[in-house]
N, C-alpha and C positions, 0 to 999 in steps of 0.2 A: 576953315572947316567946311568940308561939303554941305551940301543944299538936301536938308530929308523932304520926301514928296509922300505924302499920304495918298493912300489907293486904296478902292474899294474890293471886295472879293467872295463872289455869288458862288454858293456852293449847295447842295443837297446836307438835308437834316446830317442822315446817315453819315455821308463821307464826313462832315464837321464835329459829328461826334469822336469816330476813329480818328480822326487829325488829333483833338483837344485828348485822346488818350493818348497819343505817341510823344503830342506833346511833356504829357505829365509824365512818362517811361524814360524820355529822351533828362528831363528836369530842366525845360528851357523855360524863363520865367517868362515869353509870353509868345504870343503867334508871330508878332512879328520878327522874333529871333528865330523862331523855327522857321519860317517863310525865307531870311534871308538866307539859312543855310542849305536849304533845299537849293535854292535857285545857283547859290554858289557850287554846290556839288554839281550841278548838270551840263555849267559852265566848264568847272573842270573837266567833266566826262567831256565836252564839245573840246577844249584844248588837247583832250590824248588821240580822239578822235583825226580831230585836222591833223597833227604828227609832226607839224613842222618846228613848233615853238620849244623852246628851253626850259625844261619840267626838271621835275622833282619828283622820285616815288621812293617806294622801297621793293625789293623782290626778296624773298621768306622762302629756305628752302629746308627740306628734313629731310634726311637718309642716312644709309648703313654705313660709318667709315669703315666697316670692315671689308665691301664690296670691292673687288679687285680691279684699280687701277681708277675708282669714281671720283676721292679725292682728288687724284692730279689733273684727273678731265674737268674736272671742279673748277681749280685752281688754273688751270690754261686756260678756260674760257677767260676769265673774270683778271688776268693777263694781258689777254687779247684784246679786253676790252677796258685796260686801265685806266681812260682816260676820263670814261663816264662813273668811273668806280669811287665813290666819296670815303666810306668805310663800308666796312665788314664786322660784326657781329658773330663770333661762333660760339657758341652752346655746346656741353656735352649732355643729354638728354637722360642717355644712361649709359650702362657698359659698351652701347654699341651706335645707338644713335643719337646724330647730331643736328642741331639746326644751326641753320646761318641766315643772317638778315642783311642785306646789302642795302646802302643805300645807295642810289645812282641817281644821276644828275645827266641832262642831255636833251636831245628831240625826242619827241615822244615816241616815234616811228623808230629810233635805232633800241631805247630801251626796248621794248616791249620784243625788236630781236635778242638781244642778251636775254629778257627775261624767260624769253620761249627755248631758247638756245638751253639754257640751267634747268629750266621744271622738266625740258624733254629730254634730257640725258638719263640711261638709261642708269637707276639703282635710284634716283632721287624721288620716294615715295609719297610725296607733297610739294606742291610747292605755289605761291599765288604773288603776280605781281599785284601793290598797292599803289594808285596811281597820285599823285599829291601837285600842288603846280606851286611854284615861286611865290607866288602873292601881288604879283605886279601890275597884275588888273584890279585886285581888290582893295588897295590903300587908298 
């Protein structure tokens, strides 16, 4: 079992007030859950950051399948780049459009090309990579 270290943490009235509402919004039963998962997120941001290590996200994309020729430009990217590709997720939205949710696996620096590569193809009306890591720092 790891070693917990208790630490102190100086703050203004104010900001501690809005902390202890985010906390109650978020429904985290105390500061110090919401304190680890802050620090865990920034972590993560620092992992997509550095580019080099072996992540986890997802890339979420919405557009027209009616637009001519955007599906197979779709679909060759995410070809091209099979290797980071875990699954795919497609959606019919409605008569016309579609979302697709990938999940990718890889360096953080070649995602975020796939992921720029898919949201800047032209007819894809939305799209946002979500960045996630392995968990291999945090066990």
């Amino acid at each position: 079992m790891e070693e917990i270290v208790r630490f102190g943490v100086s703050m203004d009235l104010k900001l501690l007030k809005q902390f202890d509402q985010y906390i109650t919004e978020k429904g985290y039963g105390n500061r110090s859950e919401a304190i680890r998962d802050l620090i865990r997120n920034n972590l993560v941001e620092k992992e997509w950051e550095v580019g080099t290590g072996e992540t986890v996200g997802t890339i979420t994309i919405i557009y027209n399948h009616h637009k001519r020729e955007l599906t197979d430009t779709l679909t060759n990217i995410q070809h091209k780049h099979q290797a980071s590709m875990v699954s795919t997720l497609h959606v019919h939205l409605d008569a016309h459009n579609c979302l697709e949710v990938l999940v990718v696996k890889g360096k953080a620096s070649e995602i975020k090309i796939i992921a720029d590569r898919l949201i800047g193809t032209k007819g894809v009306m939305h799209g946002k990579l979500t960045t996630a890591t392995l968990g291999k720092e945090f066990s």
